[in-house]
C-alpha positions in Angstrom: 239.7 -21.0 171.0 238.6 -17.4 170.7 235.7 -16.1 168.2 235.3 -13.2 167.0 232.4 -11.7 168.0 230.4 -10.5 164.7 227.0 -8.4 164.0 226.6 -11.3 161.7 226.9 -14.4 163.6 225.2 -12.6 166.9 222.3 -11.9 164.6 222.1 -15.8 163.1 222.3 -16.8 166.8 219.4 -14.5 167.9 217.3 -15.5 164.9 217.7 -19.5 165.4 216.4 -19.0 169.1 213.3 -16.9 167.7 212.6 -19.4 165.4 212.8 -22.2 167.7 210.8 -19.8 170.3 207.6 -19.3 168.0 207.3 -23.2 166.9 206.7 -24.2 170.5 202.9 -23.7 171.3 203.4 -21.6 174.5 204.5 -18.9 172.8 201.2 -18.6 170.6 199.7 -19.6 173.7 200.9 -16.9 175.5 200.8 -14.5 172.4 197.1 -14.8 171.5 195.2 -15.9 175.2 194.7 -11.8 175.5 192.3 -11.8 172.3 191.1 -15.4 172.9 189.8 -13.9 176.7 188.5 -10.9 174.9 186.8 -12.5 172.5 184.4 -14.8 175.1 184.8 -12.2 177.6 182.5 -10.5 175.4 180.9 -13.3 173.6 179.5 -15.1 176.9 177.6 -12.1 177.8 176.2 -11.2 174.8 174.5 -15.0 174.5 174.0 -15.3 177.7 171.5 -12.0 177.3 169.9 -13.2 174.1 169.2 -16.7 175.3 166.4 -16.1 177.8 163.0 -17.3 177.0 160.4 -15.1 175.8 157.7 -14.8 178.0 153.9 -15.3 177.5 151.3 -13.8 179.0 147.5 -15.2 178.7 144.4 -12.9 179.4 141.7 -15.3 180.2 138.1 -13.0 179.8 135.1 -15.0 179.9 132.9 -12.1 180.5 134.0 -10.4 177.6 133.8 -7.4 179.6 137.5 -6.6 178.7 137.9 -7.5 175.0 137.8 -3.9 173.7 140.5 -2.6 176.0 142.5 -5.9 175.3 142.5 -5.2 172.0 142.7 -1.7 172.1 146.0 -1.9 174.1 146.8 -5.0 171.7 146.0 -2.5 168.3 148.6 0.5 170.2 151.1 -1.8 171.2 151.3 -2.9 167.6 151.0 0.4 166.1 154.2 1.0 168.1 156.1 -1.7 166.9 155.0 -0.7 163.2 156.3 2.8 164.0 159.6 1.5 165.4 160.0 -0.8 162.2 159.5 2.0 159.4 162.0 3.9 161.8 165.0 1.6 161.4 164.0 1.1 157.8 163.7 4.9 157.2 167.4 5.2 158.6 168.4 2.8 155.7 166.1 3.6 153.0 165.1 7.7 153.1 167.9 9.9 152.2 169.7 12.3 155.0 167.8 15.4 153.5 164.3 13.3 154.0 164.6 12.4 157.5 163.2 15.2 159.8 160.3 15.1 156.9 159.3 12.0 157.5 159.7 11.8 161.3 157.2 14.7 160.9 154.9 12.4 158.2 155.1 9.3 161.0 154.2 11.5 163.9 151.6 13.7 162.2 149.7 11.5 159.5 150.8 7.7 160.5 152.8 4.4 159.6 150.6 4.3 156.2 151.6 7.8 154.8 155.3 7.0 156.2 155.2 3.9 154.3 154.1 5.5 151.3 157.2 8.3 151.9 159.6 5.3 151.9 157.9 3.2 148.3 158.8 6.6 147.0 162.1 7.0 147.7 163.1 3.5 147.7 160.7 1.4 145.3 162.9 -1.7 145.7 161.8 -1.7 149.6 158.4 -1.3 148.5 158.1 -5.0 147.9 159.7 -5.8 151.3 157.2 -3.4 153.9 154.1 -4.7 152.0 
């Protein structure tokens, strides 16, 4: 028995196998371990930095001979993170054109007049800084 050997029949052949090849679940296996080992490859990490507790630190001063500069570090430490905050929201809220202008207004006159810059160009944060 002798068959001609066809484009046609070669081609049904080839695509049976590949059918039969991708329902078997080593193939998708194989196909998608690369993006499953990327994927907690850099998951893992990023949890694993995040999940660390936060520390607490307790000043015990029963003199009281320490209480301003405990709360004068305390008032700086959270003038910075006010500073920091109207910074990210100035890079969402103040237009391009605005932005050395008020990095000038936070550095020279403070986080209330840079607060003030950024009710007026965005009124509908307004509600959110207060």
């Amino acid at each position: 028995m002798n068959f001609p050997l066809s484009p046609r029949r070669t081609y049904l052949i080839a695509r049976r196998d590949f059918i039969e090849y991708i329902k078997t679940w080593g193939f998708w296996l194989t196909a998608l371990a690369p993006f499953i080992g990327l994927f907690f490859g850099l998951l893992i990490p990023l949890v694993m930095a995040n999940s660390q507790p936060t520390k607490y630190a307790v000043i015990l001063d029963e003199t009281g001979r320490h209480a301003s500069q405990i709360e004068q570090f305390l008032d700086k430490e959270s003038q910075k993170f006010l500073e920091l905050a109207l910074s990210e929201a100035a890079k969402y809220t103040i237009p391009n054109d605005q932005k050395d202008a008020f990095d000038l207004v936070l550095e020279n006159q403070g986080p209330d007049e840079a607060r003030e810059l950024i009710r007026t160009s965005s009124p509908r944060i307004a509600e959110l800084i207060d």
